[in-house]
TORKOL-4160 file (C-alpha; in steps of 0.2 Angstrom, whole numbers, padded with zeros to 4 digits, m for minus):
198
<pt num="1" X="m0145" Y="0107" Z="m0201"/>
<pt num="2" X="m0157" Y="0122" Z="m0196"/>
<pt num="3" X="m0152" Y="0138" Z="m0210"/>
<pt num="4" X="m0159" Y="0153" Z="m0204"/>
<pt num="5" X="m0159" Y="0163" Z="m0221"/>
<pt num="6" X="m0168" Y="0178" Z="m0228"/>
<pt num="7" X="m0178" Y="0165" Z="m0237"/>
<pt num="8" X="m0185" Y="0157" Z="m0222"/>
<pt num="9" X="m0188" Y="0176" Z="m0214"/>
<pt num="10" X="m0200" Y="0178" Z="m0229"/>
<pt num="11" X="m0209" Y="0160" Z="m0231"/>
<pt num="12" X="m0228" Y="0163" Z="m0225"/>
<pt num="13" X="m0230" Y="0143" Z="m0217"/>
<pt num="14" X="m0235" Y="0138" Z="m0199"/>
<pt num="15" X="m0223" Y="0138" Z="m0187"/>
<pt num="16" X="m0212" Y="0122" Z="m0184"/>
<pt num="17" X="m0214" Y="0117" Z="m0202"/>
<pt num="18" X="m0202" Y="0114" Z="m0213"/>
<pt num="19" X="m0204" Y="0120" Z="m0230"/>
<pt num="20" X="m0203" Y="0110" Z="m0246"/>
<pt num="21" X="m0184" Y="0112" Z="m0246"/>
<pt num="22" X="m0180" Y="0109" Z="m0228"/>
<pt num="23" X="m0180" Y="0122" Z="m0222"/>
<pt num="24" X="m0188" Y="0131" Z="m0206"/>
<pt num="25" X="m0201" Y="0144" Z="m0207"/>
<pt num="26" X="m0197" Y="0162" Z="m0204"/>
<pt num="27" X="m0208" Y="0159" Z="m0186"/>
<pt num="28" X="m0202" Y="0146" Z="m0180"/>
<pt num="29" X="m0183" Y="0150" Z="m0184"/>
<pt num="30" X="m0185" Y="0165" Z="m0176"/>
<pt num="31" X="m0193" Y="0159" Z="m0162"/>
<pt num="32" X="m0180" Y="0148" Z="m0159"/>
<pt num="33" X="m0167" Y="0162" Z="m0158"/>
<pt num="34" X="m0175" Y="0171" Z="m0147"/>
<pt num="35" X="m0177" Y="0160" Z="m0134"/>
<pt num="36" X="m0158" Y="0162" Z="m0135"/>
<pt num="37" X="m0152" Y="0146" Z="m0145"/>
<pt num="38" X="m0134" Y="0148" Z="m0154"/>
<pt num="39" X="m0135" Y="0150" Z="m0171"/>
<pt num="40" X="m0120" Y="0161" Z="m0175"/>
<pt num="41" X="m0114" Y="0148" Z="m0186"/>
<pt num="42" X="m0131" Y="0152" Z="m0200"/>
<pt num="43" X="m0136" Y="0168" Z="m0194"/>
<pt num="44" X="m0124" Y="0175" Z="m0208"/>
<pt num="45" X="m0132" Y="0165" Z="m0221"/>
<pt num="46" X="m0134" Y="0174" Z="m0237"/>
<pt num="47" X="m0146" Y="0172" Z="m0252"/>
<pt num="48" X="m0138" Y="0169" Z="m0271"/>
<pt num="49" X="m0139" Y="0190" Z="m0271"/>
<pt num="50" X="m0128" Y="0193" Z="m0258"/>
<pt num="51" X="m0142" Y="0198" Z="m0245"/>
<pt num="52" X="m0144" Y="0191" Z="m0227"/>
<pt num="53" X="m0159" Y="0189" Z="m0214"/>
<pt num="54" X="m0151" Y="0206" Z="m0205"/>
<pt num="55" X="m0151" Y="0215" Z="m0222"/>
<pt num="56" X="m0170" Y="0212" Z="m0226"/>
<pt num="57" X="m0175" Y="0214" Z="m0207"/>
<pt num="58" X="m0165" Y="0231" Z="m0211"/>
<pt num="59" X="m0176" Y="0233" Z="m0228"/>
<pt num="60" X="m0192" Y="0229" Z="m0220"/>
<pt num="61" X="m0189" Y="0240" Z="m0204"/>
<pt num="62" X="m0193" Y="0227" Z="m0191"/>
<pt num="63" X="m0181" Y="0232" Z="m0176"/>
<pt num="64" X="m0184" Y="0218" Z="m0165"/>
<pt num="65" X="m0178" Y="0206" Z="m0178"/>
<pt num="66" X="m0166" Y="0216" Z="m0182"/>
<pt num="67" X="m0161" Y="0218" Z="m0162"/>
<pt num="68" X="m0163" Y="0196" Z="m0160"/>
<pt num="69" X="m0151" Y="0194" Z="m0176"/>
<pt num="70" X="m0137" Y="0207" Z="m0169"/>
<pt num="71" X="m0138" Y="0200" Z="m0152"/>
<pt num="72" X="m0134" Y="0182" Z="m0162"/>
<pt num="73" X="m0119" Y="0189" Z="m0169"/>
<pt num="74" X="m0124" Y="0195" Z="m0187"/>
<pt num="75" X="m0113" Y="0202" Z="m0197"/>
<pt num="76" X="m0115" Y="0221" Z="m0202"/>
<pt num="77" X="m0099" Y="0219" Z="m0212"/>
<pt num="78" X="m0110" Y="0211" Z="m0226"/>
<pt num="79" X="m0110" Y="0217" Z="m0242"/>
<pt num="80" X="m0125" Y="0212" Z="m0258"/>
<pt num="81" X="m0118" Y="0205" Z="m0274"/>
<pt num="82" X="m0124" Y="0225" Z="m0282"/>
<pt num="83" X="m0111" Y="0233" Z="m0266"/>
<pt num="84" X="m0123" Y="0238" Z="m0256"/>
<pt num="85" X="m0120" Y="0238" Z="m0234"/>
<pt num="86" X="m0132" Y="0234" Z="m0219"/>
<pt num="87" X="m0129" Y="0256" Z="m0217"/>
<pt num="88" X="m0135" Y="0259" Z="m0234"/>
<pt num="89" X="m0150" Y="0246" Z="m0232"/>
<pt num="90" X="m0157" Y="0255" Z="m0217"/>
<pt num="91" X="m0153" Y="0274" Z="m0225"/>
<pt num="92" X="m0165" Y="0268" Z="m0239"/>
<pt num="93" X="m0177" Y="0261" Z="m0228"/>
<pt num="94" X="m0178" Y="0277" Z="m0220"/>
<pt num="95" X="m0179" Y="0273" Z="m0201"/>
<pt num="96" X="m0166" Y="0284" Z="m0192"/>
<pt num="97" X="m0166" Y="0273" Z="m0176"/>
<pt num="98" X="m0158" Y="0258" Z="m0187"/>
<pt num="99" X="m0147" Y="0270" Z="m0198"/>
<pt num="100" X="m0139" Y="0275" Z="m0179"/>
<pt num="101" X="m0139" Y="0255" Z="m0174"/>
<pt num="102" X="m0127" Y="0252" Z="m0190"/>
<pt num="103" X="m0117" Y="0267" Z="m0186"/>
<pt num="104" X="m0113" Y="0261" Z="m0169"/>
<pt num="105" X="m0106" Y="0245" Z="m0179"/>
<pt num="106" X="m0091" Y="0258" Z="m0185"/>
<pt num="107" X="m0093" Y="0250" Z="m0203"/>
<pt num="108" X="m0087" Y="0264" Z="m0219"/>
<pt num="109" X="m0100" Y="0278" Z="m0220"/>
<pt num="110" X="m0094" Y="0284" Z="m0237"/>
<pt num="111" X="m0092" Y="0265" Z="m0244"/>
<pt num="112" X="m0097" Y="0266" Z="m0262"/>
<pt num="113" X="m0109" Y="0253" Z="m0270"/>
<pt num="114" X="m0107" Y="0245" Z="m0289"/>
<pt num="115" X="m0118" Y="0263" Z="m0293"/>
<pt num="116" X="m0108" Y="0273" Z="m0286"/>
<pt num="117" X="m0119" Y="0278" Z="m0270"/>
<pt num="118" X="m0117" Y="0279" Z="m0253"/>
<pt num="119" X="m0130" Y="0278" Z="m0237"/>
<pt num="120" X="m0131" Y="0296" Z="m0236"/>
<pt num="121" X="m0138" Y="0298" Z="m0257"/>
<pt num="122" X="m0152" Y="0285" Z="m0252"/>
<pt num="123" X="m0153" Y="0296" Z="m0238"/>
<pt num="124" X="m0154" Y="0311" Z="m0249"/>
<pt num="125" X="m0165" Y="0302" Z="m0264"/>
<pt num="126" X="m0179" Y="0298" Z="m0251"/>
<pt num="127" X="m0176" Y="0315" Z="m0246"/>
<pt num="128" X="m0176" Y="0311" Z="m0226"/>
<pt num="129" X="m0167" Y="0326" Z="m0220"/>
<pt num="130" X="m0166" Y="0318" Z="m0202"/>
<pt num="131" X="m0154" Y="0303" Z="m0209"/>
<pt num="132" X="m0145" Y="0314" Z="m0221"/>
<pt num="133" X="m0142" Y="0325" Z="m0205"/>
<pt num="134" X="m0136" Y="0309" Z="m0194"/>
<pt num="135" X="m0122" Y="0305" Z="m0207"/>
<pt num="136" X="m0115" Y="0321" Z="m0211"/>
<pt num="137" X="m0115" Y="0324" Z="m0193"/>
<pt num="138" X="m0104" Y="0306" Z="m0193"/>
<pt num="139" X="m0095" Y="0311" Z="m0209"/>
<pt num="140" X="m0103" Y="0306" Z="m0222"/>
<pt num="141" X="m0097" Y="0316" Z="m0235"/>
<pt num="142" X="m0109" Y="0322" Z="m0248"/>
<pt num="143" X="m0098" Y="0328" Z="m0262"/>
<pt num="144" X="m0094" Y="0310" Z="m0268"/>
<pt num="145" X="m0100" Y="0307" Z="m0285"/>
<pt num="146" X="m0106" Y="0293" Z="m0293"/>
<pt num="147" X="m0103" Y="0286" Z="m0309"/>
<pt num="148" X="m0112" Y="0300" Z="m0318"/>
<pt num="149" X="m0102" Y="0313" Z="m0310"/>
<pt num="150" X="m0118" Y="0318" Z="m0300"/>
<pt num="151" X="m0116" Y="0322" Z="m0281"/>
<pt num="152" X="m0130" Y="0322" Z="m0266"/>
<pt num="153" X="m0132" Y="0342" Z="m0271"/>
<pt num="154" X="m0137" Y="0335" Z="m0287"/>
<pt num="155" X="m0148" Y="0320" Z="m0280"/>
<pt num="156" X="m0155" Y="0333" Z="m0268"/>
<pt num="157" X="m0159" Y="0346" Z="m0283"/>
<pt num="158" X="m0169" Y="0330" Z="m0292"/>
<pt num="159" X="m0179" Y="0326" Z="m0278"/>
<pt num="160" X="m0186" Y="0344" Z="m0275"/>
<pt num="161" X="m0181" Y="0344" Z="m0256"/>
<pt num="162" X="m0176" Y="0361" Z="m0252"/>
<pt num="163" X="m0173" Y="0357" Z="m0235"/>
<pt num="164" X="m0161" Y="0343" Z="m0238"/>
<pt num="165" X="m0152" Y="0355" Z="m0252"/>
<pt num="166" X="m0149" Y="0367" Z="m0239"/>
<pt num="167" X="m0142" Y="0355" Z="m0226"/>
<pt num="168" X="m0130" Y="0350" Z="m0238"/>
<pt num="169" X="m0125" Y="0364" Z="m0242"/>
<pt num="170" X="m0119" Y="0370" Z="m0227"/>
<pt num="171" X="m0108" Y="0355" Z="m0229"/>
<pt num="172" X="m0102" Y="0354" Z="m0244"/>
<pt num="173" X="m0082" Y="0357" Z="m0244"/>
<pt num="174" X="m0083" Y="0359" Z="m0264"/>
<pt num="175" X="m0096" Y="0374" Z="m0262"/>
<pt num="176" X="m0086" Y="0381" Z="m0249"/>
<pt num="177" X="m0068" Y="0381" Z="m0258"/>
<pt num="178" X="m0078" Y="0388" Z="m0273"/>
<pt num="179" X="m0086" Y="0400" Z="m0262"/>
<pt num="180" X="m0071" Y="0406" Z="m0257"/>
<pt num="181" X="m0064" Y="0407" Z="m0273"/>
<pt num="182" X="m0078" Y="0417" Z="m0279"/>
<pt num="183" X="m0074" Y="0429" Z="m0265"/>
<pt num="184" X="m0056" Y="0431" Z="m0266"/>
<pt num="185" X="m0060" Y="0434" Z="m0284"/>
<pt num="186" X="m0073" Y="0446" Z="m0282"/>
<pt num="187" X="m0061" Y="0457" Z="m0270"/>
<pt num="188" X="m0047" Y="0456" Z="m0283"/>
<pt num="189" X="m0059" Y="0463" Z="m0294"/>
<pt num="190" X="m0065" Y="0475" Z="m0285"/>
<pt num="191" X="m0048" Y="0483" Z="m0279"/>
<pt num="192" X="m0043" Y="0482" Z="m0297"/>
<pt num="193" X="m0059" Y="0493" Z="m0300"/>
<pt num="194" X="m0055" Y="0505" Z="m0290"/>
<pt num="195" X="m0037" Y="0506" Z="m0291"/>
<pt num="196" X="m0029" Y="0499" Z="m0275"/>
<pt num="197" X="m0013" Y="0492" Z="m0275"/>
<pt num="198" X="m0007" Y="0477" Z="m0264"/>
């Protein structure tokens, strides 16, 4: 049987080779799906870590593999062995046109790997302001902490991007509510201060 697998995306042999474990090369497999041949049934074959041809076509940034293994019916539902998704893949990778290809696949923009982290944290500790914009404008939200307790504020304060900080700010729910808190405060103060009464 013909496996198309992230191994054989990898293997540097001729095309129309098999490898030393039967396998085909990453050329000639690929070739063979893009001249349209079915292989729905392997497409979704996954390595011992959980990862599949679409995840490391995601990793890599190579979008016509990417568009050839979608068009074949690869899974975007996939998840590695460590939690992480096809979303969370292409947010690390840092190429704004895949993150928006994933996002059409309507998958869970806040799902949580074995760390904790979601797409928009790689997002964030890569400090790409254009996909950390893209997800919250999707509704990623960026006051979900990890294990440490640490939120993308915090990520974003690590990293040193200003710009990124900023943007988050301006989306941050928990800022806000403490914001307002702070304000409504202040004002109480204030009129105690001076001596008004409610």
């Amino acid at each position: 049987a013909v496996i198309l697998t992230p191994r054989t995306l990898r293997r540097r042999q001729s095309p129309g080779k098999f490898g030393d474990d039967g396998m085909y090369t990453p050329r000639s497999a690929l070739k063979k799906a893009l001249r349209g041949q079915k292989y729905r049934d392997v497409v979704d074959a996954r390595e011992g870590n959980g990862w599949s041809a679409l995840m490391f076509a995601l990793r890599t940034g190579y979008e016509m593999v990417v568009d050839a293994l979608l068009e074949r019916g690869a899974s975007t539902k996939n998840v590695t062995n460590d939690g992480k998704t096809t979303l969370m893949i292409a947010a690390a990778n840092g190429n704004a046109r895949l993150v928006k290809r994933m996002l059409k696949r309507k998958g869970n923009i806040n799902f949580l790997d074995k760390s904790g982290w979601t797409a928009l944290r790689y997002a964030v500790s890569n400090n790409r302001r254009d996909i950390t914009k893209i997800l919250i404008d999707e509704g990623a939200d960026p006051d979900v902490p990890d294990k440490r307790g640490a939120t993308c504020l915090h990520i974003a304060v690590e990293a040193g991007n200003p710009d990124v900080f900023d943007l988050l700010v301006t989306r941050s729910n928990v800022l806000r509510e403490e914001k307002a808190r702070a304000t409504e405060l202040a004002t109480a103060m204030v009129a105690d201060e001076a001596g008004w009464k409610k």
